[in-house]
VEXDRENDO-842162 format. One record per residue (C-alpha): x, y, z; residue in three letters. Coordinates in pm, 1 decimal, padded with zeros to 6 digits, always signed. Layout:
# residues N
@px=X	py=Y	pz=Z	r=ALA $
...
***
This chain:
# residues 71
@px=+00684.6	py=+01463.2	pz=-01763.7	r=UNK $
@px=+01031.8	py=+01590.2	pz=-01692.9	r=UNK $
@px=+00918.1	py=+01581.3	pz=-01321.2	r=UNK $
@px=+00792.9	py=+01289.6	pz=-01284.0	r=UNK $
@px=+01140.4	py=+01072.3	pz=-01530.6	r=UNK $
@px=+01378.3	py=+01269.7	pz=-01294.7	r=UNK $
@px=+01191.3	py=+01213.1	pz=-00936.2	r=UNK $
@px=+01168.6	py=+00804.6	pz=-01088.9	r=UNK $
@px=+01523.0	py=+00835.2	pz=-01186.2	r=UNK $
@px=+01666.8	py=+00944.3	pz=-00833.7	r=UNK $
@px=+01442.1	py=+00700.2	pz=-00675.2	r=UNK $
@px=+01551.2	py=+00436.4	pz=-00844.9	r=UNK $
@px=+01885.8	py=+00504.5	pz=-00787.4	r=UNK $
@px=+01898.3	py=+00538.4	pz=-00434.3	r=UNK $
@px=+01684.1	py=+00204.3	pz=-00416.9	r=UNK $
@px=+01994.0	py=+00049.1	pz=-00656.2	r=UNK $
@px=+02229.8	py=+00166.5	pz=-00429.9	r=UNK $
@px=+02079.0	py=-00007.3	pz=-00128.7	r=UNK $
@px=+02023.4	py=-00361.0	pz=-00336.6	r=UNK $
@px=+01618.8	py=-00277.2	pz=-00327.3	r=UNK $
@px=+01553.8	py=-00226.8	pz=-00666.6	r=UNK $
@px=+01257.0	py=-00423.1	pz=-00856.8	r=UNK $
@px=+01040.2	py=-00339.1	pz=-01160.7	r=UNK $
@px=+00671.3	py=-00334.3	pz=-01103.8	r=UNK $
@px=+00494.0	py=-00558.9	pz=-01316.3	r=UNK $
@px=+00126.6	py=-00477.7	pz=-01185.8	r=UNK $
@px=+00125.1	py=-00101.7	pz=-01029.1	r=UNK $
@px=-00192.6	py=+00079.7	pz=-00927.0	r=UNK $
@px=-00170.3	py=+00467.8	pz=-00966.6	r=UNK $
@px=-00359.8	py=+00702.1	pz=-00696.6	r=UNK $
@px=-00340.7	py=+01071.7	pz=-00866.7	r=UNK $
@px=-00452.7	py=+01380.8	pz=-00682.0	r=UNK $
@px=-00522.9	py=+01636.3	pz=-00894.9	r=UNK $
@px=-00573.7	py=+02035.9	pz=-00752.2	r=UNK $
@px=-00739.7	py=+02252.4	pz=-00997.2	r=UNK $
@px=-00810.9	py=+02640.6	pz=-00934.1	r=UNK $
@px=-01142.0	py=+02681.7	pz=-01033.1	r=UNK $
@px=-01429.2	py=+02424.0	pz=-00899.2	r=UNK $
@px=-01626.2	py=+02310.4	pz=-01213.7	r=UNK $
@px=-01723.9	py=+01969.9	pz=-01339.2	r=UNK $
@px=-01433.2	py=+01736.2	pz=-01546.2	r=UNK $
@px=-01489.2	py=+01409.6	pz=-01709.7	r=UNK $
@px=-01270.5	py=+01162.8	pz=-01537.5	r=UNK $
@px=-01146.7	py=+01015.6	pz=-01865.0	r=UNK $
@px=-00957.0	py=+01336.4	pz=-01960.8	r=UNK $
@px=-00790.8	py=+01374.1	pz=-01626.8	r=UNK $
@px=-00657.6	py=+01033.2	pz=-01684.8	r=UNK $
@px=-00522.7	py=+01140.9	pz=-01992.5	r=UNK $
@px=-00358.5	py=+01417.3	pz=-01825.6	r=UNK $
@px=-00137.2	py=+01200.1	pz=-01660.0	r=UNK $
@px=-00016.4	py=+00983.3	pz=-01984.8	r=UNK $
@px=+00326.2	py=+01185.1	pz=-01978.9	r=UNK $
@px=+00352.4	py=+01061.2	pz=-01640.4	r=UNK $
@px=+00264.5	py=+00700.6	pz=-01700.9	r=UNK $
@px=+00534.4	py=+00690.2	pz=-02010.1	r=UNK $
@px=+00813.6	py=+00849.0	pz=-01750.7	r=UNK $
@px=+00732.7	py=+00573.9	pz=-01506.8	r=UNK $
@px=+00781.8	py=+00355.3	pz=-01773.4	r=UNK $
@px=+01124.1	py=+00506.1	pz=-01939.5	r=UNK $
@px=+01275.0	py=+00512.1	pz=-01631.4	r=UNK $
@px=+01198.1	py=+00161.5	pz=-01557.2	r=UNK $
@px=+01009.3	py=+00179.1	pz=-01268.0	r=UNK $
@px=+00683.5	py=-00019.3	pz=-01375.1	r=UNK $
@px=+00751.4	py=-00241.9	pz=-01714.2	r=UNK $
@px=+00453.7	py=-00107.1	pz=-01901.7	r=UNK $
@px=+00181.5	py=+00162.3	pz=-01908.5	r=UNK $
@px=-00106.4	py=-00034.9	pz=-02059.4	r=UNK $
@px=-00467.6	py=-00041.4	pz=-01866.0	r=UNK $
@px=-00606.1	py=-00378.1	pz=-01815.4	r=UNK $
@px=-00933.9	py=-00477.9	pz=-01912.1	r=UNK $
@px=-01159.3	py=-00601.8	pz=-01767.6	r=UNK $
***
């Protein structure tokens, strides 16, 4: 998470800077995830995975909320 809040933070900051800032309201998230060993994963726990990330996003105020829509 640490990563993710701190790579958001600078980010937005440069983006401040240059008068581009804007929250996201509606953000779609591509993730690429590398694992060492090639087995089957359910897709809902690599989501999951990620949570920490989502909640950075959102503490740093680069999207304005980490909820899912439905459909």
């Amino acid at each position: 998470m640490a990563a993710v809040f701190y790579t958001c933070i600078d980010m937005k900051n440069r983006m401040v800077a240059k008068g581009e800032f804007r929250c996201i309201r509606v953000a779609r998230l591509n993730l690429t995830l590398i694992f060492a060993q090639n087995r089957i994963r359910d897709d809902d726990n690599l989501w999951v995975r990620f949570k920490s990330g989502r909640d950075a996003l959102m503490m740093a105020g680069i999207i304005e909320a980490d909820d899912t829509p439905q459909d």
